[in-house]
DRENDO-602438 format. One record per residue (C-alpha): x negated, y, z negated. Coordinates in steps of 0.5 Angstrom, whole numbers, plus 500, padded with zeros to 3 digits. Each point is the difference from the previous one (the first is absolute). Layout:
! DRENDO-602438
XYZ...
END
This chain:
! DRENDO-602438
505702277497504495499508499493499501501496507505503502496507500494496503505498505502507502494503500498494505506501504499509500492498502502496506504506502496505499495495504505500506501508499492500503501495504506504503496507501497497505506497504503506499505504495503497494505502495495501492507498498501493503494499505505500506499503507502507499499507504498503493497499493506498498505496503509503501502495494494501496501507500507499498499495494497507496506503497502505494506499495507502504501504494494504496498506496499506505493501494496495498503495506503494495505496503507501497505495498506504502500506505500506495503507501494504498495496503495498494498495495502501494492501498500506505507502497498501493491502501500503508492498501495504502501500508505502504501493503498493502500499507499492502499495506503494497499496494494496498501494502499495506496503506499507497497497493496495504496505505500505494496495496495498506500507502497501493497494498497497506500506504503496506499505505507496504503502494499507500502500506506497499501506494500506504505496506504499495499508498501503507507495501503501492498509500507500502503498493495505497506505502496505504506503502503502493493501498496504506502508498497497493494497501497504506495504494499494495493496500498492501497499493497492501501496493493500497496494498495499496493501503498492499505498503499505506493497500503492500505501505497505505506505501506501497507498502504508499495503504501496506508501499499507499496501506506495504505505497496507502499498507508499499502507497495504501499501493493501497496495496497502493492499499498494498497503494506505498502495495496494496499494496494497496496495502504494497507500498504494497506498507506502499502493502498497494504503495507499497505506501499502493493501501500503507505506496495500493493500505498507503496500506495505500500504506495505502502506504494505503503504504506505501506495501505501506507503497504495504498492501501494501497494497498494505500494497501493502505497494503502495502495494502503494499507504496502493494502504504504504503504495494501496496502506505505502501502492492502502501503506506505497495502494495501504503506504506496505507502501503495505497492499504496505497491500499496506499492499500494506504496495504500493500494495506500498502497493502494499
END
């Protein structure tokens, strides 16, 4: 079979699920994941397949070959980043990519759903426990997107999981205007990691910033768009920037 029969045979088999989803709402609750009967949008084995590394830097969230005594990449190790910390979910791939991408691109509201089950569940492996006494005085600062892309989409996926996350820690949103982008932008996911790194984005900041925040992303690939976002934020009057994403692409 051909790549090209190969991805119109996918595409069928995924619509047909999809198709069964709908079906299923109404005979009852269904798993996004696996489209089985479940009590939540996610079923127990689906929500078990979204995985981290066993070992992996405690700063940018990159698995780790071996376990290391410092707790860092090498990357981390020689040039510390501009935030504090990533905190993720779990890797980018399988279900998580799949819903992310939906949510996104489709905005296929049982996806979306899926994602903010999938928040509510994981929050503990954000190490609130570690984290609580630190965070108590930061801001949630959704990633900004292009306002075209706003406009095309209808809403933007950090700011859903920013609200998730304040209704779960009591933690203040920041306004949607704080921090901006232009009409249009070039995706990040179009562009080679050497391009990402010569690209700078062109944040607009309108009003005074926070002195701690957390950035609220949904995935972080390279990590460049972090790592100038919080370059921004520090510029810009922040001491202490923390990142949270759903999910990490880990290289390959």
């Amino acid at each position: 079979m051909t790549d090209s029969a190969t991805g119109i045979s996918l595409f069928l088999q995924r619509q047909k699920q999809r198709g069964q989803y709908q079906l299923n709402r109404l005979l009852g609750r269904r798993c996004a994941g696996c489209y089985r009967a479940s009590q939540s949008s996610i079923c127990a084995t689906c929500l078990a397949s979204i995985k981290k590394p066993r070992d992996y830097c405690q700063v940018c969230g990159v698995g780790l070959s071996a376990p290391s005594s410092t707790l860092r990449c090498r990357n981390c190790l020689t040039l510390r980043p501009a935030y504090e910390r990533l905190y993720y979910l779990g890797n980018y791939e399988g279900h998580l990519r799949e819903w992310i991408i939906s949510a996104k691109i489709g905005q296929r509201a049982e996806a979306i759903e899926a994602l903010r089950v999938l928040q509510r569940e994981k929050i503990t492996e954000w190490d609130m426990t570690i984290c609580q006494g630190e965070i108590d005085n930061f801001t949630l600062l959704p990633m900004p997107i292009p306002k075209g892309r706003f406009m095309q989409r209808g809403f933007n996926l950090p700011v859903l999981l920013a609200l998730g996350l304040s209704k779960m820690t009591g933690l203040p949103v920041a306004h949607n205007r704080l921090v901006t982008l232009p009409w249009h932008t070039q995706k990040q996911a179009r562009l080679s990691k050497k391009q990402r790194q010569q690209r700078r984005i062109p944040y607009q900041i309108n009003d005074t910033l926070p002195k701690n925040i957390i950035i609220v992303d949904d995935v972080v690939t390279t990590g460049q768009t972090i790592e100038q976002f919080a370059t921004v934020l520090r510029e810009n009057g922040a001491k202490r920037v923390i990142a949270y994403s759903l999910s990490r692409r880990q290289p390959s």
